[in-house]
N, C-alpha and C positions, 0 to 999 in steps of 0.2 A: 443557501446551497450553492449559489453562481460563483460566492469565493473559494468556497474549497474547493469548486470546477477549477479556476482560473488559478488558485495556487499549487494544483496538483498539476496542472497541463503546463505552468512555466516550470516545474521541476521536469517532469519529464519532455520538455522541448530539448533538454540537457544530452537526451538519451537519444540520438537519431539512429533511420535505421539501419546503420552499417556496425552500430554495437548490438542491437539485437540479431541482425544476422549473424558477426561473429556469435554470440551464444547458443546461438541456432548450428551454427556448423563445430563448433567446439563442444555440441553438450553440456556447456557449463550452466552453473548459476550466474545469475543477473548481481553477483554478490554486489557491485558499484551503485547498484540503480536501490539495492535494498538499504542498503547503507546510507543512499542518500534519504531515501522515503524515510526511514526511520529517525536519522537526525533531525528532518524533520516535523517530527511528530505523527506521522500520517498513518504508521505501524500503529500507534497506540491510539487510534481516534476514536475506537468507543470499551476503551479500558477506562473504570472508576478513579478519578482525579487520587483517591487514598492510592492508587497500586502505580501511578505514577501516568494514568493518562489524561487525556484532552474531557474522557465523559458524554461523549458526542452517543448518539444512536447508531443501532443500526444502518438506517436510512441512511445517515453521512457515510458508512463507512462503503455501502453500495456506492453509493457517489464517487469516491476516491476510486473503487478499484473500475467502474464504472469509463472512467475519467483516463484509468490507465490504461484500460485496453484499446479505449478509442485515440492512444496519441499514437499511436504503432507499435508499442511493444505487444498488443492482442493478449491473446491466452499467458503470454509468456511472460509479463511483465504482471498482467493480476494475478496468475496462478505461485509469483513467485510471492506475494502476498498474502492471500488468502487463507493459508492456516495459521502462521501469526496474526492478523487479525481477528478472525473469528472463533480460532482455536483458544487466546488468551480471552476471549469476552467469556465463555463457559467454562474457563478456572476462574476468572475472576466473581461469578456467579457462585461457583461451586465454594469460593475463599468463604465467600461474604455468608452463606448460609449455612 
């Protein structure tokens, strides 16, 4: 688990927090910060390796968003997460059955 701490918190070292206050004062989405998390793989960390993800657990992908809230982006960087994440693990559920 220490790696995915350590390679989620050197991605979002990326993201200081004068991009998440712009977000915050602009209402926008975090689209930059999603975009990176997702090239990264960390969108897809417990999607089933067939539907094109990592296969990881739950547990890792607490960690990741975990990981996010505590670099500074807070609510606002895992909340920009959290339905792609755990929204695709229960279609992916839903494919497989």
């Amino acid at each position: 688990m220490e790696d995915i701490r350590e390679s989620v918190a050197g991605l979002c070292s990326k993201f200081p927090d004068e991009y998440w206050r712009r977000c915050d004062l602009e209402h926008a989405f975090p689209w930059d910060f999603y975009a990176a998390m997702a090239g990264a793989g960390w969108v897809g960390i417990a999607i089933p390796p067939e539907y094109g993800g990592s296969g990881a657990g739950i547990t890792e992908a607490a960690v990741v968003l975990q990981t996010v809230a505590a670099s500074g982006a807070a609510m606002n960087g895992a909340t920009a997460l959290h339905l792609s994440i755990f929204g695709m693990i229960q279609w992916s559920n839903t494919v497989r059955h």
